[in-house]
N, C-alpha and C positions, 0 to 999 in steps of 0.2 A: 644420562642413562649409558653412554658409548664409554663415557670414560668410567663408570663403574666397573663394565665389563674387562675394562682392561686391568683395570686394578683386581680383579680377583683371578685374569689371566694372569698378572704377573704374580701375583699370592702364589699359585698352582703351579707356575716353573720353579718359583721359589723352593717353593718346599718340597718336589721332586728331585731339585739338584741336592738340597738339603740330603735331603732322605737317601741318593745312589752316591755319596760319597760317606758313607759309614764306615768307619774302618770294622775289618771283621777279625778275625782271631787272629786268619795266617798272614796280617799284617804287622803282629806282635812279631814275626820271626822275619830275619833275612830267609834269603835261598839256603844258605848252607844252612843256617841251625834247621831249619824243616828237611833236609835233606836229610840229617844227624840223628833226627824226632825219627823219623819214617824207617830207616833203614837199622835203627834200636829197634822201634816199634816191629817188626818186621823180624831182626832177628829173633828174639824175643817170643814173637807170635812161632816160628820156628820151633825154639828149645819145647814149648808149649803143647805144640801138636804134638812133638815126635815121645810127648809122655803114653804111658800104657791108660794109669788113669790119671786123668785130667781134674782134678779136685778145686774147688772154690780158693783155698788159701792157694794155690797154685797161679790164679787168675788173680787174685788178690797182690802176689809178690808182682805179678808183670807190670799190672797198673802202679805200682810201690816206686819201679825202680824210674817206668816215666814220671812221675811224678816227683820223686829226689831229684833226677837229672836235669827236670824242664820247666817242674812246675805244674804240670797237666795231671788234673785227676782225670777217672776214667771218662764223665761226661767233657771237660774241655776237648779230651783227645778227641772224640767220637765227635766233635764238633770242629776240631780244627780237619780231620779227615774230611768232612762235609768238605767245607771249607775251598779246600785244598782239590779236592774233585770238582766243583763250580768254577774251581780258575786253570780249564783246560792247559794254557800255556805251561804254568807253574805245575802242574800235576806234570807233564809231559816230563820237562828237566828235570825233577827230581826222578821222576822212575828212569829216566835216562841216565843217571848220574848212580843210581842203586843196582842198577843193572852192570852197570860195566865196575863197580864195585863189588860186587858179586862173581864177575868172569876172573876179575884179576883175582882176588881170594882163592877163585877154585884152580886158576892155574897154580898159585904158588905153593896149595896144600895138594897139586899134583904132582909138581917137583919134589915135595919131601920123602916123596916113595919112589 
């Protein structure tokens, strides 16, 4: 009976360790290529808003160009974003890395005037 139990105790770590070593999407990508994904996505998301109207083939082209570039249709995207927000760490450096990508851009298109 005692050794039953441990045999379906160890069944039950088993397949827990199993199960929390899945790889998930943003494990397809180093840091840089999601930082690349993120800060296109982002741009992108940008040109996007700043239209007057915002038409479907318009939303159509954004998910087009991640998709040519990465690979990612709209649901992987929306899935690696998940993703990517679940691994606090890796969410932090990439928006840290988008951010000061974004400051330099805006200093150097403030020097040209």
């Amino acid at each position: 009976m005692r050794s039953s139990i441990w045999f379906w105790v160890c069944v039950c770590l088993v397949c827990c360790g199993l199960g929390s070593c899945q790889r998930t999407l943003i494990d397809r990508y180093t840091e840089e290529e999601l930082y690349q994904i993120m800060f296109d996505a982002h741009t992108l998301g940008l040109i996007y808003n700043r239209q007057e109207v915002r038409t479907d083939s318009l939303k159509e082209a954004y998910f087009k160009v991640l998709e040519a570039r990465y690979g990612l249709d709209e649901e992987e995207f929306q899935n690696l974003v998940e993703g990517l927000i679940l691994n606090a760490e890796m969410y932090d450096r990439v928006y840290q890395r988008m951010g000061r990508k974004a400051e330099e851009m805006e200093r150097k298109s403030m020097m040209d005037y």
